[in-house]
N, CA, C and O atoms as a Maestro MAE file, in Angstrom:
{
 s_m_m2io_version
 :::
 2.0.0
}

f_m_ct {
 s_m_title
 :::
 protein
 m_atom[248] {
  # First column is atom index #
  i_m_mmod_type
  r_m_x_coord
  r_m_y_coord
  r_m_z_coord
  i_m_residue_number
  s_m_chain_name
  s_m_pdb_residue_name
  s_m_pdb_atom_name
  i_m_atomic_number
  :::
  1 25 62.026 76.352 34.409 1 A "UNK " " N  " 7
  2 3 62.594 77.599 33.960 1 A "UNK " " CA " 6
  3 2 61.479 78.639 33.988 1 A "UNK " " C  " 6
  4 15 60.340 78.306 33.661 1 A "UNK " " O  " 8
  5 25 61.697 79.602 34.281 2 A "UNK " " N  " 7
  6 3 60.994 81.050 34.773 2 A "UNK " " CA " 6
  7 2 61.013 82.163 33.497 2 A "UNK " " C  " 6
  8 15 62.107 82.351 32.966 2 A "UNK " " O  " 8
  9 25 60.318 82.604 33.195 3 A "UNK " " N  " 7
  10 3 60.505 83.559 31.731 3 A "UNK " " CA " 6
  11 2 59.549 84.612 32.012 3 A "UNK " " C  " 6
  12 15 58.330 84.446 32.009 3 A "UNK " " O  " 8
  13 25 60.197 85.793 32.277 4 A "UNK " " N  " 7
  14 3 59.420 87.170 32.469 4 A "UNK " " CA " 6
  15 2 59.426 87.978 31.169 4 A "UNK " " C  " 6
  16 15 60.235 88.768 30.683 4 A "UNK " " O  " 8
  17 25 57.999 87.405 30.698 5 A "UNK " " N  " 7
  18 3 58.115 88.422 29.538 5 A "UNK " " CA " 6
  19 2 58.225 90.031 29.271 5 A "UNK " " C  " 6
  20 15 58.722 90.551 28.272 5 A "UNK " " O  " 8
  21 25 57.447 90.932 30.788 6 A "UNK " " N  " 7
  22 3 57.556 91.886 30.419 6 A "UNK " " CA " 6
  23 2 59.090 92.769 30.949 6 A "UNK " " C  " 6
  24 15 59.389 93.937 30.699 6 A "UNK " " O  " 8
  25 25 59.938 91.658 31.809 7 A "UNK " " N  " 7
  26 3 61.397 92.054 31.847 7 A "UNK " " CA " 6
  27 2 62.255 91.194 30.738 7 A "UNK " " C  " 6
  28 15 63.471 91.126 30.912 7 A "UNK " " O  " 8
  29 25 61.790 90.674 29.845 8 A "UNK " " N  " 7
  30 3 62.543 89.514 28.789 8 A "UNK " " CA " 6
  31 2 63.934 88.845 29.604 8 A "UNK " " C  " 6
  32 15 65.118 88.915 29.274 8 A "UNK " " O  " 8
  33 25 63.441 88.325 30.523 9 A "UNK " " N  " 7
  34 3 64.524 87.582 31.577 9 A "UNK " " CA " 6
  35 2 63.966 86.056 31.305 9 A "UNK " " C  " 6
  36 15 62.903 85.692 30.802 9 A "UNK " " O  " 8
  37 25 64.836 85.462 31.710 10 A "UNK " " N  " 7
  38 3 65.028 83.742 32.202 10 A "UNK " " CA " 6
  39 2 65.886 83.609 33.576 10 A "UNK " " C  " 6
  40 15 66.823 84.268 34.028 10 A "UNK " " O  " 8
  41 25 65.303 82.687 33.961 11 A "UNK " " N  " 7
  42 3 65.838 82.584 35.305 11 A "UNK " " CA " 6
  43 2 65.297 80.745 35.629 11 A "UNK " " C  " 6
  44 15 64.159 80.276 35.578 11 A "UNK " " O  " 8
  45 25 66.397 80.167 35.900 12 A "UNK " " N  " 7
  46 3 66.757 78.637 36.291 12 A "UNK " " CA " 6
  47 2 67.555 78.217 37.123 12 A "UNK " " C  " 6
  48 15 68.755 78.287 36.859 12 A "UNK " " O  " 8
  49 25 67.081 77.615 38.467 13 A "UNK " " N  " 7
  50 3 67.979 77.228 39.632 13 A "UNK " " CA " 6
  51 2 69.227 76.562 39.381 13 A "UNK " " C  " 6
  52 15 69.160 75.623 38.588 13 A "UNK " " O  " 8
  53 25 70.139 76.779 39.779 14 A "UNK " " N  " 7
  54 3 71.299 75.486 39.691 14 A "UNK " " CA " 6
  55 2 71.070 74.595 40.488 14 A "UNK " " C  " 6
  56 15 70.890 74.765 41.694 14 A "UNK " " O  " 8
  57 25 71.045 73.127 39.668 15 A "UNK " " N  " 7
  58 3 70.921 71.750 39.709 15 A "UNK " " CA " 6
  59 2 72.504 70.823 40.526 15 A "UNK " " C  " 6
  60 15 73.607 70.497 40.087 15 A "UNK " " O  " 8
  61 25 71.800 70.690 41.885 16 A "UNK " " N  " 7
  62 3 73.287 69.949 41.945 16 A "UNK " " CA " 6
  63 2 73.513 68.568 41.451 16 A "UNK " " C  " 6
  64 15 72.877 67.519 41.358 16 A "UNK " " O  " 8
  65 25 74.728 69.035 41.169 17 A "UNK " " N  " 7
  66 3 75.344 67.459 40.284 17 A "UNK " " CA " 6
  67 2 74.896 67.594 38.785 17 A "UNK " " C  " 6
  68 15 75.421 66.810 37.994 17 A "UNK " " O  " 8
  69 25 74.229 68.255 38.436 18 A "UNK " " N  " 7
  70 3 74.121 68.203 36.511 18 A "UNK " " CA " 6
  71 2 74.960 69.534 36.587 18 A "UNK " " C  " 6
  72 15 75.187 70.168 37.618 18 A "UNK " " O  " 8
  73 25 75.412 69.870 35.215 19 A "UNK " " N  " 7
  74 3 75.698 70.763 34.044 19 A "UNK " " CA " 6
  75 2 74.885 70.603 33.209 19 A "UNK " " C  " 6
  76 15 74.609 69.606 32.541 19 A "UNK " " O  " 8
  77 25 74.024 72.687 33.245 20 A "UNK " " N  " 7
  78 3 72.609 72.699 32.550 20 A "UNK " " CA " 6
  79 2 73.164 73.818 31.704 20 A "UNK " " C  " 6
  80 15 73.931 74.700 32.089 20 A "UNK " " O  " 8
  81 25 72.670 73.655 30.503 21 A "UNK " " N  " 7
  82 3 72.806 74.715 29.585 21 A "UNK " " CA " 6
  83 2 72.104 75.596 29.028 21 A "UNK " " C  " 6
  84 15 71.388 74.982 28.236 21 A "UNK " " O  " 8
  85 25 71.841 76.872 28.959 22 A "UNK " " N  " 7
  86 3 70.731 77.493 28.635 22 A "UNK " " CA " 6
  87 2 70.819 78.446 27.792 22 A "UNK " " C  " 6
  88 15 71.401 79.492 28.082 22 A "UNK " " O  " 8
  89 25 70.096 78.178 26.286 23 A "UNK " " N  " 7
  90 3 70.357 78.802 25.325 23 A "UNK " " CA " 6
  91 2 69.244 79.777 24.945 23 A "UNK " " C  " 6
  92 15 68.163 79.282 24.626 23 A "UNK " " O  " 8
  93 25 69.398 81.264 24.942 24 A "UNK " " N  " 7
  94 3 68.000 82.008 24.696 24 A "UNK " " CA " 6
  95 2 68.286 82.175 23.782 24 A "UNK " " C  " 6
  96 15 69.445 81.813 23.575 24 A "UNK " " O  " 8
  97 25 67.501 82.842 22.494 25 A "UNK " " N  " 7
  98 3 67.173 82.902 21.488 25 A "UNK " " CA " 6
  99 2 66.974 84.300 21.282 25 A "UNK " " C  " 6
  100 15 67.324 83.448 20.465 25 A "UNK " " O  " 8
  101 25 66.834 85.226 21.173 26 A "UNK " " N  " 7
  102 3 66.814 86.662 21.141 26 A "UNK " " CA " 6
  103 2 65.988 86.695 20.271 26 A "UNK " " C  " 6
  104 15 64.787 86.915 20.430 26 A "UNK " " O  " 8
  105 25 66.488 86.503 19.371 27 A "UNK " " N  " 7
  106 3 65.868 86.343 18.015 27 A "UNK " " CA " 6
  107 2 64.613 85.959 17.222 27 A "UNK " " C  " 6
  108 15 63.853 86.499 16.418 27 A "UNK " " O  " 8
  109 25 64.752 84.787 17.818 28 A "UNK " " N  " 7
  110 3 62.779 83.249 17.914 28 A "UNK " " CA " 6
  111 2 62.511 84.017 19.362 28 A "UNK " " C  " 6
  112 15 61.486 83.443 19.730 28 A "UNK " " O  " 8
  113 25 62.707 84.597 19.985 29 A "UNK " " N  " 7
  114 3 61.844 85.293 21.736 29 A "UNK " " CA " 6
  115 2 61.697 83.377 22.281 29 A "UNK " " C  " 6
  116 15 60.706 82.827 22.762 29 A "UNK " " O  " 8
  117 25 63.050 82.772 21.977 30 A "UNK " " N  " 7
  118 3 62.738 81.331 22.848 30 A "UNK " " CA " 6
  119 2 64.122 81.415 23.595 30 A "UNK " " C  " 6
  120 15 65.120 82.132 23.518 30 A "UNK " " O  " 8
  121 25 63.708 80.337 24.361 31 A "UNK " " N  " 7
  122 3 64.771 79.594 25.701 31 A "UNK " " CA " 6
  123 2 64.548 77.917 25.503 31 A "UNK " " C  " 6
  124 15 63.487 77.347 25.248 31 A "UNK " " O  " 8
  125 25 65.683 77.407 25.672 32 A "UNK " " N  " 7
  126 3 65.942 76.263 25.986 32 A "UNK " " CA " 6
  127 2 66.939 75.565 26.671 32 A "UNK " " C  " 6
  128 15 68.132 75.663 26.382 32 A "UNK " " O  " 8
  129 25 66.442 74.775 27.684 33 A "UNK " " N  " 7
  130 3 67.360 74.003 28.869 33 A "UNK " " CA " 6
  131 2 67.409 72.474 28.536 33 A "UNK " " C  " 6
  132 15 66.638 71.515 28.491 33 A "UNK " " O  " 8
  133 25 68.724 72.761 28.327 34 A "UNK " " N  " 7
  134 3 69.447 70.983 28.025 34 A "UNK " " CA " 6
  135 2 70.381 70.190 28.897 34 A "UNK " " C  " 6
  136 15 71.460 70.753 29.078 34 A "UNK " " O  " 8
  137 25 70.218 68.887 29.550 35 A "UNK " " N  " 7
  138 3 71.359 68.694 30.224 35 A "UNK " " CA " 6
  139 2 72.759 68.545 29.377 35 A "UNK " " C  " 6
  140 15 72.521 67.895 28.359 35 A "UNK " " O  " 8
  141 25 73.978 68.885 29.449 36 A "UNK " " N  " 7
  142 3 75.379 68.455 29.009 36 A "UNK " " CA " 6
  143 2 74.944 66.982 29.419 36 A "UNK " " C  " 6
  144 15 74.143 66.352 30.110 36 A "UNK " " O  " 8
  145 25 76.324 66.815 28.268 37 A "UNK " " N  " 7
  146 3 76.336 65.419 28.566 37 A "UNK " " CA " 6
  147 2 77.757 64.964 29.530 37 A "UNK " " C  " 6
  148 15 78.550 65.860 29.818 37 A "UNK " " O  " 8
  149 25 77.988 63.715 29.942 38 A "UNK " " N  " 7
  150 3 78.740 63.577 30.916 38 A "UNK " " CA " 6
  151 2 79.992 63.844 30.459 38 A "UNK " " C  " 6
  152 15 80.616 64.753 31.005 38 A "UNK " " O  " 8
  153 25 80.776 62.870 29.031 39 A "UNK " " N  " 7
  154 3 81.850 63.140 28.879 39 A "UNK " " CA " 6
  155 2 81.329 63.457 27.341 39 A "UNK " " C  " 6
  156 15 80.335 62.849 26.943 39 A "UNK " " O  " 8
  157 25 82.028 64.456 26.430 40 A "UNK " " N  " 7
  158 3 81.550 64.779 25.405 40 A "UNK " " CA " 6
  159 2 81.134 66.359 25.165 40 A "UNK " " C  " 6
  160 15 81.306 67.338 25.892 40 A "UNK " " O  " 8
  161 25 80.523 66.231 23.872 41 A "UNK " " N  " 7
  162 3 80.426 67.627 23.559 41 A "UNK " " CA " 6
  163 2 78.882 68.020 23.587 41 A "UNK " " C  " 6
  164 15 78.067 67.172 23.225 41 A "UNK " " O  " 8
  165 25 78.432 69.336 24.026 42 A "UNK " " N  " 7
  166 3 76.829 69.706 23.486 42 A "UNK " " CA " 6
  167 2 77.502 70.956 22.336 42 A "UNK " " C  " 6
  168 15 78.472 71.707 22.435 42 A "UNK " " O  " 8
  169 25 76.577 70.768 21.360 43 A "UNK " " N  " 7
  170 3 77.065 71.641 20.833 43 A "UNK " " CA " 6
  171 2 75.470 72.058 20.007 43 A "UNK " " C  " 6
  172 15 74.636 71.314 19.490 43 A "UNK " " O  " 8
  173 25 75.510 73.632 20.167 44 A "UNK " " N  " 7
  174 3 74.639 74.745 19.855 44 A "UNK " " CA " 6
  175 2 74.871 75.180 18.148 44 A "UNK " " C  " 6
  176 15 75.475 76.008 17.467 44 A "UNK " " O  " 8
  177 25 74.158 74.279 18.036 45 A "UNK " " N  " 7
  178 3 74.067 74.795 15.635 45 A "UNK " " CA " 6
  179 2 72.855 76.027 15.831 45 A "UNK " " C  " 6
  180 15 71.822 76.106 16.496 45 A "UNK " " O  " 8
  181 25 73.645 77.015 14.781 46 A "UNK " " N  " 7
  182 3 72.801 77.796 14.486 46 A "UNK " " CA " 6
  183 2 72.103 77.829 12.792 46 A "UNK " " C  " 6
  184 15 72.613 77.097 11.945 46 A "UNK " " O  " 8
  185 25 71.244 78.487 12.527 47 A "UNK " " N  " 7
  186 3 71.169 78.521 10.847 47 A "UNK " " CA " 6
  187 2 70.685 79.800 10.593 47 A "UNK " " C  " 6
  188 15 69.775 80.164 11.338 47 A "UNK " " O  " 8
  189 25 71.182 80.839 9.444 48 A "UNK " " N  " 7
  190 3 70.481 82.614 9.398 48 A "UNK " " CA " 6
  191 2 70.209 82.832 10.882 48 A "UNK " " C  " 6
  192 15 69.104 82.915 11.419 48 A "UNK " " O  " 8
  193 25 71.567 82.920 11.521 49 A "UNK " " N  " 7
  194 3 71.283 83.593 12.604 49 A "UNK " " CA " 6
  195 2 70.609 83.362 13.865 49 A "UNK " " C  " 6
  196 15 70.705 84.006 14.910 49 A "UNK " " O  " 8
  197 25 69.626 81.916 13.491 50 A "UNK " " N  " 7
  198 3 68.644 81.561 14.609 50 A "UNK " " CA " 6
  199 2 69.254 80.344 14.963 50 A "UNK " " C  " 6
  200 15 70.055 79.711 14.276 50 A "UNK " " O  " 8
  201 25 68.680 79.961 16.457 51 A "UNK " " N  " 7
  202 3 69.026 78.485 16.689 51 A "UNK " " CA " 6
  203 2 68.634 77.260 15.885 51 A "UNK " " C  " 6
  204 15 67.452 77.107 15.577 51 A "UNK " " O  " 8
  205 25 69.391 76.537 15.593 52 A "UNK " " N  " 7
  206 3 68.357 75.385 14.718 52 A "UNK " " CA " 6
  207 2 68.280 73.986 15.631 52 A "UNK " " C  " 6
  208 15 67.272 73.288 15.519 52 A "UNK " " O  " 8
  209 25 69.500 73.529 16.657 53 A "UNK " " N  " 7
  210 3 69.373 72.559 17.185 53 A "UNK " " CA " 6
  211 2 70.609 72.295 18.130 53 A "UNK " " C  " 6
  212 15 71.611 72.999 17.998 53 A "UNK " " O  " 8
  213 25 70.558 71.194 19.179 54 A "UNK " " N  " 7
  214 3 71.352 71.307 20.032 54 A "UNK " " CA " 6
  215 2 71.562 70.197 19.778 54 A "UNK " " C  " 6
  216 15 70.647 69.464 19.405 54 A "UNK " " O  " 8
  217 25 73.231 69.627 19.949 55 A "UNK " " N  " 7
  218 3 73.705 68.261 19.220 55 A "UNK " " CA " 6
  219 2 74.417 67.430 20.197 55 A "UNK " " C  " 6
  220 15 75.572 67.823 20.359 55 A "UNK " " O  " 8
  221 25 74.078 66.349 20.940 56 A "UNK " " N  " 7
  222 3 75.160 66.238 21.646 56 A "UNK " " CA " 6
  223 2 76.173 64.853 21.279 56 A "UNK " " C  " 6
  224 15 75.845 63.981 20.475 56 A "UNK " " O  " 8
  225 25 77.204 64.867 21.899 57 A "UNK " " N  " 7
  226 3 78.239 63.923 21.177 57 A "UNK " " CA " 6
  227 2 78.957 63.568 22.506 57 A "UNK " " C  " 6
  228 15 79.805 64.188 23.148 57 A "UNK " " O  " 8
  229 25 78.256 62.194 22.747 58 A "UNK " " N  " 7
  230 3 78.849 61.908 23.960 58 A "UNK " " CA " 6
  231 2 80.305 60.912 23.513 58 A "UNK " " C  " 6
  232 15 80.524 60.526 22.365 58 A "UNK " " O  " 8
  233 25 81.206 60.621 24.732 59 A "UNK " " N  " 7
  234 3 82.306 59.717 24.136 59 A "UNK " " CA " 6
  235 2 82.765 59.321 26.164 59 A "UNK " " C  " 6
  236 15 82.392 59.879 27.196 59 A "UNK " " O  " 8
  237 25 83.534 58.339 25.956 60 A "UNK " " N  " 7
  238 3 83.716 57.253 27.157 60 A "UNK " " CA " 6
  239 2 84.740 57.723 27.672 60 A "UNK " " C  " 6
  240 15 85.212 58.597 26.945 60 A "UNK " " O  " 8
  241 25 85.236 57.581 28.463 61 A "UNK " " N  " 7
  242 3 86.973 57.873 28.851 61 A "UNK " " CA " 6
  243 2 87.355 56.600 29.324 61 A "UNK " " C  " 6
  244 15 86.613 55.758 29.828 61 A "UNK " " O  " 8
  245 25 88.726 56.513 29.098 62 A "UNK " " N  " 7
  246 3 89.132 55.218 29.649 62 A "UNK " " CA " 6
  247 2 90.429 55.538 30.748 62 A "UNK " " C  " 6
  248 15 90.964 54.613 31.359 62 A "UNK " " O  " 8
  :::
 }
 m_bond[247] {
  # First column is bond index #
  i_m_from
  i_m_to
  i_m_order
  :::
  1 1 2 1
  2 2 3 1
  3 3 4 2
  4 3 5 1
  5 5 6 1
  6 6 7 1
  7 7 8 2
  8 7 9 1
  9 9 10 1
  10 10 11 1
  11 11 12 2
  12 11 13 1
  13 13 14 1
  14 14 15 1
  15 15 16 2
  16 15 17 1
  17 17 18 1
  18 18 19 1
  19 19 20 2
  20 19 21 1
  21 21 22 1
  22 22 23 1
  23 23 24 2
  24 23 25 1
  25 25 26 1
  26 26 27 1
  27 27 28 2
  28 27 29 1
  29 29 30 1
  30 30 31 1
  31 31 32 2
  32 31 33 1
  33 33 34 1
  34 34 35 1
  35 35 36 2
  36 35 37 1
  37 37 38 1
  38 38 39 1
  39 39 40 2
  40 39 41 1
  41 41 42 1
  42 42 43 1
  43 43 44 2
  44 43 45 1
  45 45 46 1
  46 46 47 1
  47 47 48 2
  48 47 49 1
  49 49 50 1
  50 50 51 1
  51 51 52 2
  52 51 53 1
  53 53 54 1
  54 54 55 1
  55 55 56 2
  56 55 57 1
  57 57 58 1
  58 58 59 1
  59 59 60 2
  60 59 61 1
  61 61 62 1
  62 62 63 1
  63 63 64 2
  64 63 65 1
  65 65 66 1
  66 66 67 1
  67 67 68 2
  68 67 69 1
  69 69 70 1
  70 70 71 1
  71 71 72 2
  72 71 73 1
  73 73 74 1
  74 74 75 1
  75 75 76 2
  76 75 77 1
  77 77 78 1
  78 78 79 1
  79 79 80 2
  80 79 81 1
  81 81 82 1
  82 82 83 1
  83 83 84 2
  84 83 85 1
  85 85 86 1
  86 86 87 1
  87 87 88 2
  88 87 89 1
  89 89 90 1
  90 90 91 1
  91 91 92 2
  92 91 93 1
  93 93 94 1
  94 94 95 1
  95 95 96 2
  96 95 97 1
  97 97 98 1
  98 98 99 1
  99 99 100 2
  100 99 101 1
  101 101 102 1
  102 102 103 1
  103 103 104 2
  104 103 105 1
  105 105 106 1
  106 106 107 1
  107 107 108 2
  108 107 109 1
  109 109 110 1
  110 110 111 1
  111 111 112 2
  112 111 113 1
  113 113 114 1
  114 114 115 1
  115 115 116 2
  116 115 117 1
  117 117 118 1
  118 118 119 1
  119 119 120 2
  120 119 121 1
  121 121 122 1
  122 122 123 1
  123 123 124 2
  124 123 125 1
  125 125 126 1
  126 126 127 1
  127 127 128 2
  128 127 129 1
  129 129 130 1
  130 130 131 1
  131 131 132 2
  132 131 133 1
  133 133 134 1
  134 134 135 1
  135 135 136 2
  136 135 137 1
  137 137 138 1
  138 138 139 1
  139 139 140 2
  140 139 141 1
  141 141 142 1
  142 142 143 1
  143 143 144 2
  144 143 145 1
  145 145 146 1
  146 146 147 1
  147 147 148 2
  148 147 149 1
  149 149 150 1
  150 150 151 1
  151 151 152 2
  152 151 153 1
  153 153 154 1
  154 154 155 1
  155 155 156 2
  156 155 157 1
  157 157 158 1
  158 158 159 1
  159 159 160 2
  160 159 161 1
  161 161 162 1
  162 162 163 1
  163 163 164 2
  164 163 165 1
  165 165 166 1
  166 166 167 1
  167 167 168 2
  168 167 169 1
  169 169 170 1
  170 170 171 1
  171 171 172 2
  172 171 173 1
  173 173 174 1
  174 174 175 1
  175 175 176 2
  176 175 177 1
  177 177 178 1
  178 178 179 1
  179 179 180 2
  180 179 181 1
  181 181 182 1
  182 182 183 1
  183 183 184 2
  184 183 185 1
  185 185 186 1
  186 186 187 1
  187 187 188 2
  188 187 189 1
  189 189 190 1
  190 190 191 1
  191 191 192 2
  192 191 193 1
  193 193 194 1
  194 194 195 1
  195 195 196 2
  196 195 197 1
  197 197 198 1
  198 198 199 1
  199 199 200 2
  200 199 201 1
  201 201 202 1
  202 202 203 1
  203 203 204 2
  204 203 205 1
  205 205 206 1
  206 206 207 1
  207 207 208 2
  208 207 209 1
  209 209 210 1
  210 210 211 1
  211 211 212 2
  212 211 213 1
  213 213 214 1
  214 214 215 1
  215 215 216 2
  216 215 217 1
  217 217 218 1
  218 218 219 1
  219 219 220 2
  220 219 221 1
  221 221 222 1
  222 222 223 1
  223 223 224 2
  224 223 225 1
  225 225 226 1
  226 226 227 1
  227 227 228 2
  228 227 229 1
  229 229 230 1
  230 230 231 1
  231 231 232 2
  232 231 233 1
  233 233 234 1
  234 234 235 1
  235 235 236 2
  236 235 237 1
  237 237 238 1
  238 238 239 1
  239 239 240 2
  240 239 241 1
  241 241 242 1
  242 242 243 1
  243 243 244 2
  244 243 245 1
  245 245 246 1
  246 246 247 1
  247 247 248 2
  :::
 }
}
């Protein structure tokens, strides 16, 4: 991942075959890249406004 601080950009290729998620932070001046998971949930917790953690909850299909 690419981070231009003096344009406050991010910039990350698309990955073939994953689902990538990319959460900036405005706030903390952070970025973070997570893979999804295959079947299931990612899910983005925040706390006062800031990111606090990325959760994921995978599950099977039948």
């Amino acid at each position: 991942m690419q981070i231009d601080i003096d344009n406050m950009t991010v910039s990350h290729p698309v990955v073939p075959g994953k689902v990538i998620v990319i959460v900036v932070d405005g706030v903390q001046g952070k970025a973070k890249v997570a893979e999804a998971v295959e079947h299931g949930y990612t899910i983005i917790e925040t706390a006062k406004g800031k990111t606090a953690r990325i959760k994921f909850e995978e599950s099977e299909l039948f």
